[in-house]
N, C-alpha and C positions, 0 to 999 in steps of 0.2 A: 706159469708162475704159481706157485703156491700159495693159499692164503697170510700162510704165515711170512712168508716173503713179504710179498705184497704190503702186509701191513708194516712191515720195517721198514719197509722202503718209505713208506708214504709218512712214518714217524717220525724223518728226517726233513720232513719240509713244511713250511709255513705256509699257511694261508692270507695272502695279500688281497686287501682290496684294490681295482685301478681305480685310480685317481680321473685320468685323463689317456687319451690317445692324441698324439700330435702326426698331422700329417706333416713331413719335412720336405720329400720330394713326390716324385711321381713316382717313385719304388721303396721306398721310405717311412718309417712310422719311429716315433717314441710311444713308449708305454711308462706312464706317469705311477708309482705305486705310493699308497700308504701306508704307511709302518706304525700301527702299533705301538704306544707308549711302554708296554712291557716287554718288548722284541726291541726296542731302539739299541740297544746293547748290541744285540747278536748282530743287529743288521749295519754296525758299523763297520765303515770303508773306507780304503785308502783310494786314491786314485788310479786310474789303470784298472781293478778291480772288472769280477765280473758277476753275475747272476747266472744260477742254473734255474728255470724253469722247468716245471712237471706239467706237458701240456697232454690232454686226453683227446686223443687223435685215434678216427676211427676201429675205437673200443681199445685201443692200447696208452700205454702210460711213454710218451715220449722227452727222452730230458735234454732240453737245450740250453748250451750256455750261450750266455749274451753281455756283453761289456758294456760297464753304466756309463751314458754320456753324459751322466749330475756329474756333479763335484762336492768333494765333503767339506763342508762349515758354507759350502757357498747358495747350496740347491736342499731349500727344505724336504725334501722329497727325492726317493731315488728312482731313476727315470734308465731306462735302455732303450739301445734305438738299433731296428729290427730294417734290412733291406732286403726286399724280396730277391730270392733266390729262383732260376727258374729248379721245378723239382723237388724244390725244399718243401720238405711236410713239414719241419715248426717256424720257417719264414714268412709260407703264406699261408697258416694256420691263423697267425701272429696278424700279419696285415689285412687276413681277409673277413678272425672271425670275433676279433677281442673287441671289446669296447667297454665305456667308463663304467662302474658300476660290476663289471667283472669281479670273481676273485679268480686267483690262479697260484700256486703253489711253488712255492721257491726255495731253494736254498739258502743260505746265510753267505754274502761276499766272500769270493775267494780268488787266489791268482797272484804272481807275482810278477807281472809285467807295469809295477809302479815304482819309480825313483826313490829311491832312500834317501840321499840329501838334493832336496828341493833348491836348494842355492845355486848348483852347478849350473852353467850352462845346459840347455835340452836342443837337441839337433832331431828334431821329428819329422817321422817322413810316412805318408797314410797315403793307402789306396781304399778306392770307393767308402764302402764302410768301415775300412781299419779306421778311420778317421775318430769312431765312437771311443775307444778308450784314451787316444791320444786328446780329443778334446778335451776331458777331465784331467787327464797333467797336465794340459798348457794351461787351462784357467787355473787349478790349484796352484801351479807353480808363477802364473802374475799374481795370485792373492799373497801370495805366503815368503815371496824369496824379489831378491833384485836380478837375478840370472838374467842371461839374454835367451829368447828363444826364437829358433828359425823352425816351419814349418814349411814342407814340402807334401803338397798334396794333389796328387795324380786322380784323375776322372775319366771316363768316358767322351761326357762332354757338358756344356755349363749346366744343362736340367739338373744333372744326378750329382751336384756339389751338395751334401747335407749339410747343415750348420753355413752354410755362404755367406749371410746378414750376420749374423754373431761371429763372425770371422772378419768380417771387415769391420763391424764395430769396434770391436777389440784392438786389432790392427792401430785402427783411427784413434783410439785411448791409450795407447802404449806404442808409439813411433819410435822410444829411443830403445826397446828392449824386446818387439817382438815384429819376425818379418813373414811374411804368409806368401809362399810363391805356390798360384797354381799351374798344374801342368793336365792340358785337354786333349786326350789321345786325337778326339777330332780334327784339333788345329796342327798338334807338334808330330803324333805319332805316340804310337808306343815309347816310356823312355829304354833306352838302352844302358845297359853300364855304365859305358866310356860317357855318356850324354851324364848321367849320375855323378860319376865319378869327378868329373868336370864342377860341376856344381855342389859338390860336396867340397872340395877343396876349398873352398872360400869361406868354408865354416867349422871342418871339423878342427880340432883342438886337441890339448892334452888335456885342458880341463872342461871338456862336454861331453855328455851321457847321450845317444842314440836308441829312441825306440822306434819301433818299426811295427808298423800292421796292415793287412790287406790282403789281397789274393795272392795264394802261397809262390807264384811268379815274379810277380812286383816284389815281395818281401825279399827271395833269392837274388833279385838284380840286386834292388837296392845294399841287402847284406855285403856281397860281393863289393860293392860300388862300395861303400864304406870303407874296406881292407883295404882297397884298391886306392882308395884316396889316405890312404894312412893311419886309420884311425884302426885305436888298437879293439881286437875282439873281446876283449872284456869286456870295454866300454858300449857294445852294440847288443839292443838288448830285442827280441824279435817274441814276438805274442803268435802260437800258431795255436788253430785248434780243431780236432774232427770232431764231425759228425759224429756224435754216442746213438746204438744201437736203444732201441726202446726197451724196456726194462726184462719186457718178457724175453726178449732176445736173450738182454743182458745177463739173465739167469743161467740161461744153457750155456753161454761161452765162461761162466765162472766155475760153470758143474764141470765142462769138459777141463777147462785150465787145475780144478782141486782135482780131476780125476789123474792128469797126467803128470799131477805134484806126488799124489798120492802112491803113483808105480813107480816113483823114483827115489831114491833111497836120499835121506836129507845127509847137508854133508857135517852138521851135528846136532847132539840131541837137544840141546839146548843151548843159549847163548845168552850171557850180558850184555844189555843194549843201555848206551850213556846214549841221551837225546837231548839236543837243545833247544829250546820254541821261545822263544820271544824273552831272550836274556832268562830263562830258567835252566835248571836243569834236573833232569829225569834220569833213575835209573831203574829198569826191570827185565824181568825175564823175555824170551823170547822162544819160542818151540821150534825145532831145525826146518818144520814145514809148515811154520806161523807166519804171517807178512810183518813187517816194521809195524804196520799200519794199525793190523789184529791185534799184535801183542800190546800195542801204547793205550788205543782203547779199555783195552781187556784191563789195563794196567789205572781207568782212568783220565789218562791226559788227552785233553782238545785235539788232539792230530788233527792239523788239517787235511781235507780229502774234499771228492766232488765226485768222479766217475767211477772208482774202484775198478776203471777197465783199464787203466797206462795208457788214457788218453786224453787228459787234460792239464796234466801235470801239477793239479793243483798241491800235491803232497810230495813233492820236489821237494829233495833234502840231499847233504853232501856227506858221502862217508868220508869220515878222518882217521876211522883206528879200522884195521880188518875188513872185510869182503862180503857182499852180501850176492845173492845171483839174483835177476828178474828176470821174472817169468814172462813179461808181455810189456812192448814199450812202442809207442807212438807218437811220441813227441820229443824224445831226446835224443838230439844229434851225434855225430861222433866229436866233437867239440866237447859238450856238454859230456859224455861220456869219460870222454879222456878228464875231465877236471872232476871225475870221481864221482856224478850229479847222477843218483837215483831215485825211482820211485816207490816209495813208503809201502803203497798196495799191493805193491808186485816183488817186492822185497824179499828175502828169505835168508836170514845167515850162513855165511859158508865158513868164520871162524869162531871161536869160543866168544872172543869179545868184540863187541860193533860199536862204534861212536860213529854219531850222525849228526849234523847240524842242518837245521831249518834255516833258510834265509830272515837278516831282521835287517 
């Protein structure tokens, strides 16, 4: 990576102090951060949200995102909570080498795996540590709304339950509005579908929202298990996310991706791109071999983003007018595909005029 790289890179991230390290389980950590009275702006969240970390691993710059288990207006403090991975270089980077008094470099929240009207019913369903951004909706959503919420949360076995005491607290404080079923591979088994699907029937609705997190197996049953019990795929909302290559990596797979833009012929020279981000709207140019992403910047506006590889999906947007083509996608399904849902960084126009919409 080049200097000049490098230093962009590193311009986009804040320096956090930690607060605290919380041991949760025996595989387990939260990392407690401080924010800054002049970053409190940037580093506001919604629930569900997630943090990318810049952690510096064996002379390299590795960026991990991690889902805050705080909750916004509830948790002075924004906290993630890290489960060691076997293999994982920023899991047990995280649990083996951080502690209070660290600083560590972070991104500004990002991610759209959080409910838009907090009133609805929530039908949530967490494996191992999917459990971290689904806690921040259930708490924000007992603060903030009457909804009922049912949570299903699948383990190993009782050691590796994170949040277990604040789970039944909770529980014991909200009897008429919140039901906590867990499921211990050790006692019941692996769940299956059909075992899913069974148990989903007794909750899903036409007015409840399903999110889903955890080991990309558990998340595909359970998904499945959702349709299968009725519940419509709009309503089912699934948080996946890869592993991002370390930065040095991440440079040459961007040099090869502009090099193989670059021998191919755009399919126009230019294009008007209408953008909408949070009830505004934008209008600018676009270059036939420019991304959504390049041009809105270029243009100015906040675009959200996080990996610039189309693989976190954090600048996930829907085309409404004309065609765009991506170049490199790993998180969008053919679901998501089919309802038009592309990625901003990987973006490129294929007719004169683009309208996009950001989720609000």
């Amino acid at each position: 990576m080049t200097a000049t790289h490098a230093d962009a890179a590193a311009a986009r991230y804040h320096p956090l102090r930690v607060h605290e390290v919380i041991e949760e389980t025996h595989d387990s950590k939260s990392i407690v951060f401080d924010v800054p009275a002049q970053l409190v702006g940037q580093f506001a969240y919604r629930p569900g949200q997630f943090l990318t970390l810049r952690l510096p691993i064996d002379g390299r710059h590795v960026p991990r995102c991690y889902s805050m288990s705080s909750a916004p207006g509830l948790d002075g403090r924004l906290r993630v909570t890290v489960k060691r991975v076997a293999q994982g270089r920023g899991s047990n980077y995280v649990c083996d080498r951080v502690r209070a008094g660290d600083t560590i470099e972070l991104l500004p929240p990002s991610g759209l795996f959080s409910p838009r009207d907090l009133t609805q019913n929530l039908l949530l369903m967490a494996g191992g540590s999917g459990i971290t951004p689904v806690f921040s909706i259930l708490r924000t959503a007992l603060a903030q709304s009457g909804g009922r919420i049912v949570l299903f949360y699948a383990n190993r076995d009782e050691r590796s339950v994170i949040f277990a005491g604040a789970l039944k607290e909770l529980a014991r404080r909200h009897p008429e509005r919140l039901q906590v079923v867990h499921w211990l591979d050790s006692v019941q088994g692996v769940p299956s579908q059909e075992q899913l699907a069974a148990w989903a029937r007794l909750w899903a609705t036409d007015s409840a929202q399903a999110f889903i997190c955890g080991p990309g197996i558990f998340m595909d049953t359970a998904q499945a298990a959702l349709e299968q019990a009725g519940m419509a795929p709009d309503a089912i909302h699934v948080e996946r996310f890869v592993s991002l290559p370390d930065e040095e990596a991440l440079q040459q797979i961007q040099q090869q991706v502009a090099a193989e833009a670059a021998s191919t012929p755009a399919a126009v020279d230019e294009a008007r791109v209408q953008l909408r981000l949070d009830g505004e709207e934008y209008e600018f140019t676009c270059g036939g071999n420019e991304t959504l992403l390049e041009a809105g910047l270029r243009a100015g506006i906040n675009v959200p983003f996080s990996c610039q590889a189309g693989m976190c999906a954090s600048c996930m947007c829907q085309v409404q007018e004309g065609s765009v083509h991506m170049r490199h996608n790993e998180v969008l399904d053919a679901k998501d595909l089919a309802k038009r849902w592309t990625l901003a960084c990987q973006s490129v126009p294929t007719t004169d005029t683009v309208r996009v919409k950001f989720p609000e």
